[in-house]
Every structure is written in C-alpha cells, then in structure tokens.
C-alpha positions as protocol buffer text, in pm:
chain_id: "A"
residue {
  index: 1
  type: UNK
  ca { x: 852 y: 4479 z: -8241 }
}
residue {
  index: 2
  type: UNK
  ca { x: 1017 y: 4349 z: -8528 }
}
residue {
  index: 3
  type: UNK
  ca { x: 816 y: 4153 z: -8812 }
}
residue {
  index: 4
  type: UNK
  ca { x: 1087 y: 3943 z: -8886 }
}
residue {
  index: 5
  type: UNK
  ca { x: 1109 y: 3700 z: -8558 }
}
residue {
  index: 6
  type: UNK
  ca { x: 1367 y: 3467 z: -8533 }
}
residue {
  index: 7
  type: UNK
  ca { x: 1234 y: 3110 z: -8565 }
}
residue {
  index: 8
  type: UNK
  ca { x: 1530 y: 2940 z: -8420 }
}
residue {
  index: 9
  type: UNK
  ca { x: 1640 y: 3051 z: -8001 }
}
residue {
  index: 10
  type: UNK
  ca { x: 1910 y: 3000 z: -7852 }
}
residue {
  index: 11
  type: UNK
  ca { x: 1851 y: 2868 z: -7533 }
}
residue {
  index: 12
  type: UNK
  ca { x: 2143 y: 2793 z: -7272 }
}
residue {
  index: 13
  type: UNK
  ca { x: 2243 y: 2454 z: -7164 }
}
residue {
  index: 14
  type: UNK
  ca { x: 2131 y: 2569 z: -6826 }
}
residue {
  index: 15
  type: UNK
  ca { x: 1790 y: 2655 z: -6894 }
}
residue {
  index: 16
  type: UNK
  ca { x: 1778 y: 2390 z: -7150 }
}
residue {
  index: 17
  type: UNK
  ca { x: 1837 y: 2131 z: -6842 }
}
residue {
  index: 18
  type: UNK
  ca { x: 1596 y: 2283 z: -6639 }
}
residue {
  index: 19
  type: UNK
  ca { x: 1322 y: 2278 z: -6843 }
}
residue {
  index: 20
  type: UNK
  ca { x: 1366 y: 1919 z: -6927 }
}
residue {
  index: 21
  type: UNK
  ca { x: 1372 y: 1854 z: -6557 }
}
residue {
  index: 22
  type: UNK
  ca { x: 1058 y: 2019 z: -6545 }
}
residue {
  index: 23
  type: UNK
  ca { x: 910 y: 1912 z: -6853 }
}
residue {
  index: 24
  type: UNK
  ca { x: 799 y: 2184 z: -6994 }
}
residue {
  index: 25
  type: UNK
  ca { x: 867 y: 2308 z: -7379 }
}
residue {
  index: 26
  type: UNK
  ca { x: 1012 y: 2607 z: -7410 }
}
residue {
  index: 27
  type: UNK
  ca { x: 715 y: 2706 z: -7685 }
}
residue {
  index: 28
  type: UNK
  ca { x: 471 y: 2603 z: -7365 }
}
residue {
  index: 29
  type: UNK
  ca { x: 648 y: 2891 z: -7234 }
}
residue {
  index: 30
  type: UNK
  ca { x: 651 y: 3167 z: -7532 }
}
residue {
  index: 31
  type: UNK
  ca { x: 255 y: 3022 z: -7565 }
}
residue {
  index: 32
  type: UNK
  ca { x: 223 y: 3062 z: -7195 }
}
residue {
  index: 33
  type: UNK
  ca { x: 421 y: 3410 z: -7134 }
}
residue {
  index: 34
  type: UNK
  ca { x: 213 y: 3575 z: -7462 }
}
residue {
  index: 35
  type: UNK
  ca { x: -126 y: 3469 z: -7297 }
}
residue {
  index: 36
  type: UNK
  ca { x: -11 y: 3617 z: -6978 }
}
residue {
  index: 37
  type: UNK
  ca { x: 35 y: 3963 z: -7139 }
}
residue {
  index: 38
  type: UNK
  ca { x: -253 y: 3936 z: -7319 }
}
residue {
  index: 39
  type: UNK
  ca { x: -488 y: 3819 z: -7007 }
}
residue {
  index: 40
  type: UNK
  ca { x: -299 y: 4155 z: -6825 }
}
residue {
  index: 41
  type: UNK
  ca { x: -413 y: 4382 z: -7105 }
}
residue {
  index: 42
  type: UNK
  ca { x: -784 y: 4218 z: -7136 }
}
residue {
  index: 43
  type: UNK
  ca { x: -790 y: 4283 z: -6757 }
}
residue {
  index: 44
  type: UNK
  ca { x: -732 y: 4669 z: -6800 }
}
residue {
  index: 45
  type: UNK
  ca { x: -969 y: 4708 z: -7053 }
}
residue {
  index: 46
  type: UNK
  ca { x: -1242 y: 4523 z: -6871 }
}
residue {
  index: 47
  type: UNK
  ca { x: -1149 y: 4763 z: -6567 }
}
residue {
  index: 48
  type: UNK
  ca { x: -1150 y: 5073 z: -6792 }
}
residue {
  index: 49
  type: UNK
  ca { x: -1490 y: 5014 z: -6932 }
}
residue {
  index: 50
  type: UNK
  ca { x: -1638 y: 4904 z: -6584 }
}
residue {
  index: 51
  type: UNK
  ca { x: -1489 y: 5231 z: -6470 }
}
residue {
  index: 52
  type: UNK
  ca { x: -1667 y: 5443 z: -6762 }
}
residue {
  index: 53
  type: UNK
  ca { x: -2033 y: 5210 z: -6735 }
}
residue {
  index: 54
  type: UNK
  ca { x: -1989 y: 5285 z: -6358 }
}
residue {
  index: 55
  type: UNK
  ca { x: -1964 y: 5664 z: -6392 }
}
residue {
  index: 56
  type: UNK
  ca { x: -2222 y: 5722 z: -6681 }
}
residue {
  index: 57
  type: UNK
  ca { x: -2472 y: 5441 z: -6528 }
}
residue {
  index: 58
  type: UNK
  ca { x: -2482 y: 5271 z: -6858 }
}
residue {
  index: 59
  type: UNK
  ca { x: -2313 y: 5111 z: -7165 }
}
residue {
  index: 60
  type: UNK
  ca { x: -2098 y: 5210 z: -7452 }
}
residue {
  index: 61
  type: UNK
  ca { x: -2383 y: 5198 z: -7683 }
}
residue {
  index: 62
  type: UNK
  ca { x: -2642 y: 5390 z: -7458 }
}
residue {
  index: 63
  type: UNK
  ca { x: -2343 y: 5676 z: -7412 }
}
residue {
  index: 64
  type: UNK
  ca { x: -2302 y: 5705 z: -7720 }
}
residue {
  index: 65
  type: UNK
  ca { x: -2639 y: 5772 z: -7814 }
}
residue {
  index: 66
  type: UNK
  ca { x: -2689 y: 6038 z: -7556 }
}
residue {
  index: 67
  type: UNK
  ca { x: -2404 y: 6234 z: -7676 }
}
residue {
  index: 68
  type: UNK
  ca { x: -2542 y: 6237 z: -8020 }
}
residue {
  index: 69
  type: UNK
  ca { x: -2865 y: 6349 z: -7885 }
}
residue {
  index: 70
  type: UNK
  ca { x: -2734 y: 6665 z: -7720 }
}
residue {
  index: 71
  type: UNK
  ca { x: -2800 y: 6900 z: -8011 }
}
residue {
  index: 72
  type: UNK
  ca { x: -2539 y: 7204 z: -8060 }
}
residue {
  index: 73
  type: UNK
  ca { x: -2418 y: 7146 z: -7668 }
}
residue {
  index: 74
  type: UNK
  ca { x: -2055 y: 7047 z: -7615 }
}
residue {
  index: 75
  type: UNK
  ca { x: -1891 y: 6846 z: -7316 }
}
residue {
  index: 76
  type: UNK
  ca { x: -1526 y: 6824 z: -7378 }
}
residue {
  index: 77
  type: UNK
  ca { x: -1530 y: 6567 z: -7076 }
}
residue {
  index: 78
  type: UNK
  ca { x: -1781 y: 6340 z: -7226 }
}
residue {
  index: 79
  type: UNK
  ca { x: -1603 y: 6359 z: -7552 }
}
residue {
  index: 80
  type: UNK
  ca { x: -1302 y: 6276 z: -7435 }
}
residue {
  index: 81
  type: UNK
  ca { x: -1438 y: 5982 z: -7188 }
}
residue {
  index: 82
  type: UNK
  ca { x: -1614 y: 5842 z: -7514 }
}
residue {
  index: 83
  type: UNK
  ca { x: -1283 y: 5810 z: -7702 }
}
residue {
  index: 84
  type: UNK
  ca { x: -1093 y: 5660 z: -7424 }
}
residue {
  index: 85
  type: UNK
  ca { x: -1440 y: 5436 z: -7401 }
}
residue {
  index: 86
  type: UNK
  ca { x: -1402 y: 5360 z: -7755 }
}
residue {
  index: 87
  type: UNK
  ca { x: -1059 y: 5280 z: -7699 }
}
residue {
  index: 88
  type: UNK
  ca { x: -1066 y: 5097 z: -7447 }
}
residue {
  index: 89
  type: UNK
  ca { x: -1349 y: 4900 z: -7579 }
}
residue {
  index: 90
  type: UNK
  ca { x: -1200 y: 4793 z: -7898 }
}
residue {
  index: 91
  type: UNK
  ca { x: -876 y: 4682 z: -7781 }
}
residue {
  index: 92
  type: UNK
  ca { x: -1082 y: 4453 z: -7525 }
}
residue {
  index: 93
  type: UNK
  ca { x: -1214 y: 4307 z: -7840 }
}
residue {
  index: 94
  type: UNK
  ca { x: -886 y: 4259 z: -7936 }
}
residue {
  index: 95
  type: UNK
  ca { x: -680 y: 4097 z: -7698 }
}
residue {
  index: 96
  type: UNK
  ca { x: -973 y: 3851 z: -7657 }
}
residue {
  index: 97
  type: UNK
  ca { x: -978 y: 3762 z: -8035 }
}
residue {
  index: 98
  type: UNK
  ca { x: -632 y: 3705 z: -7990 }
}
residue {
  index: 99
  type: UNK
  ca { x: -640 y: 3501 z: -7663 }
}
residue {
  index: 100
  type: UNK
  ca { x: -914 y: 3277 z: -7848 }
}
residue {
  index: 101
  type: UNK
  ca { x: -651 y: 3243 z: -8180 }
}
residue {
  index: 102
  type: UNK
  ca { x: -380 y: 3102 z: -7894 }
}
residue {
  index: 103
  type: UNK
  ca { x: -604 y: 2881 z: -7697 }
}
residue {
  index: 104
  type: UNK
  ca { x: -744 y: 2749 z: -8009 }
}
residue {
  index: 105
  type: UNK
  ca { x: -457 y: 2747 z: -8251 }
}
C-alpha cells in the first residue's frame, strides 16, 4: 500500500445517487469496509491462538516458560508453534489497537 493516499475519490454519479438514496457517506463506508478487514484478521488470530492454547493445554505465557525450562533439549515443533504463537499473538494485539483507534477516533 502506498503512503501517499489520495484524499480526494472520485466517485461516479451512479454510486454517488445511490448512496444518497441510502444515506450513507461514502467515508461511513471506507470507516465501515476497514473495520470489516480488520474484525476478519482479529478473528484469525483469536482462532490461531485458541488453536495453539487448545493443543498445549495452556497459554502463551505458560508455553513459553516450559520451553525455556527444557535445558539443552530441542523440539523444532514447539519452536516453531511458539513463533507462529508469538505471531499470531501480537498481531491480535494489533488489529484490536487499531479497531479501538477507528471506533474511537
């Protein structure tokens, strides 16, 4: 995505008319279509870190810890699972920061 957005859109006469008919803005629409994605991508995260809680039987935090217990023993599965946890985790952080910024903004 580019940084430089275009303030001004061009919207056609057609759509223009319609949304006056329905009374809707078309910002209501960029606010609305944004939250959208961003409620779809809080979603997946939420499911992702269910999914990992579900298979370890505990939370981020409590993983974590066990990993760093297990002295000079390697699980490439667990390691990996923890970054996609990690992952996963802060970009749920994220998109709900953001979602607050719109709601609130």
């Amino acid at each position: 995505m580019s940084e430089n957005i275009e303030r001004a859109v061009c919207i056609p006469d057609g759509l223009r008319k319609i949304y006056s008919e329905m009374d809707i803005s078309p910002m209501e629409l960029l606010k609305n279509y944004a939250l959208n994605q961003m409620l779809g991508r809080i979603h997946k995260y939420e499911a992702e870190n269910k999914f990992f809680e579900d298979k370890y039987g505990c939370n981020l935090e409590t993983f974590k810890g066990r990993l760093e217990s297990m002295e000079e023993q390697e699980n490439f599965t667990w390691d990996d699972d923890l970054m996609d946890w990690e992952f996963a985790a802060f970009n749920l952080k994220h998109w709900e920061a953001k979602t607050q910024e719109i709601l609130t903004g």
